[in-house]
Every structure is written in structure tokens, then in C-alpha cells.
N, C-alpha and C positions, 0 to 999 in steps of 0.2 A: 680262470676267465674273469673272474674278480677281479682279483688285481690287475689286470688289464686295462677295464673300463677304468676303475680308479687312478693309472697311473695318467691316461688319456685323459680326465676328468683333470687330475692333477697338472699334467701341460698346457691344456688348453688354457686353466685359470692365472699360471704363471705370465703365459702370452700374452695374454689378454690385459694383467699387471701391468705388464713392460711397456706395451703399443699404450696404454693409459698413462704411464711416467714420463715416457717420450713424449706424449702430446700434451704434457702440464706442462714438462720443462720447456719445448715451445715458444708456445702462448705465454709463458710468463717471461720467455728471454725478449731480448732487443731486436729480435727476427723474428717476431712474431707478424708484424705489417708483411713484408718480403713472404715470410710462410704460407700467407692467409691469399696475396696476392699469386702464387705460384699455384693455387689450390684450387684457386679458380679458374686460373686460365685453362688448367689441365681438364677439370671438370668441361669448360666450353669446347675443349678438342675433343673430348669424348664423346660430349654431345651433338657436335658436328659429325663426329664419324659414325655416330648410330644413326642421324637423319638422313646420313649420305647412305648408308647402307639399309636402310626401311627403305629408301625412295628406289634403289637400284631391286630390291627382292620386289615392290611390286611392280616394278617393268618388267620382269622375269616372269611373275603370275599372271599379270594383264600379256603377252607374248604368249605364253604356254595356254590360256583361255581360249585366244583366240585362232591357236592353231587347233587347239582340240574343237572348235568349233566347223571351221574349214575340212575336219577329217570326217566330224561325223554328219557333213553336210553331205560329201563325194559316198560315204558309207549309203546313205537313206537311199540314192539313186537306184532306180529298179535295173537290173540287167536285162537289153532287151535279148 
């Protein structure tokens, strides 16, 4: 079980290496402006599609409210 953790220990540090080399060499290449700008824009589509989808889940919550409101309004009704 040891050497399991360690070798996961051992991968993860390697990766971690690598995605660290590749974002030096980068920023230190002639595409570093081009890199920086494509990083953002991706960042603002992300951010667009979590605003668009927070704003659709609370139409979903505020909907489901107020139906559950509607139900246990018909519910209180006394049977004559």
C-alpha cells in the first residue's frame, strides 16, 4: 500500500513538473502575448457560461417555490 501512495505522490510531482516547464517555456517564448490573450478570453467564456447557468438554476428554484407554494395552498383547503 506504500508504494502506491508513493508512486501517486511520485506522479503527481512529476506532472505537476511538466504543466510548470510548459508554462515557463510560454511566457518566456514569443507567444507569450497570443497565450495570455487566448487565457482570457477562455476564462470570460467560462465566466459567461457559469452566469448563464446560476441565472437559469434560479429560474428553476424560484419556478419549483412557487409551485410548491400553489400545492400546499390547494393542500390547507378543508374538504367540505
Amino acid at each position: 500500500m506504500s508504494d502506491n501512495n508513493n508512486s501517486k505522490i511520485l506522479m503527481a510531482f512529476l506532472a505537476g513538473a511538466a504543466v510548470g516547464a510548459a508554462i515557463g517555456y510560454f511566457l518566456n517564448s514569443d507567444k507569450k502575448d497570443e497565450l495570455m490573450e487566448d487565457l482570457k478570453d477562455g476564462a470570460s467564456k467560462v465566466k459567461q457560461g457559469l452566469d448563464d447557468t446560476i441565472g437559469k438554476a434560479k429560474d428553476i428554484v424560484d419556478a419549483f417555490k412557487a409551485g410548491a407554494k400553489e400545492v400546499e395552498a390547494e393542500e390547507i383547503k378543508p374538504n367540505a
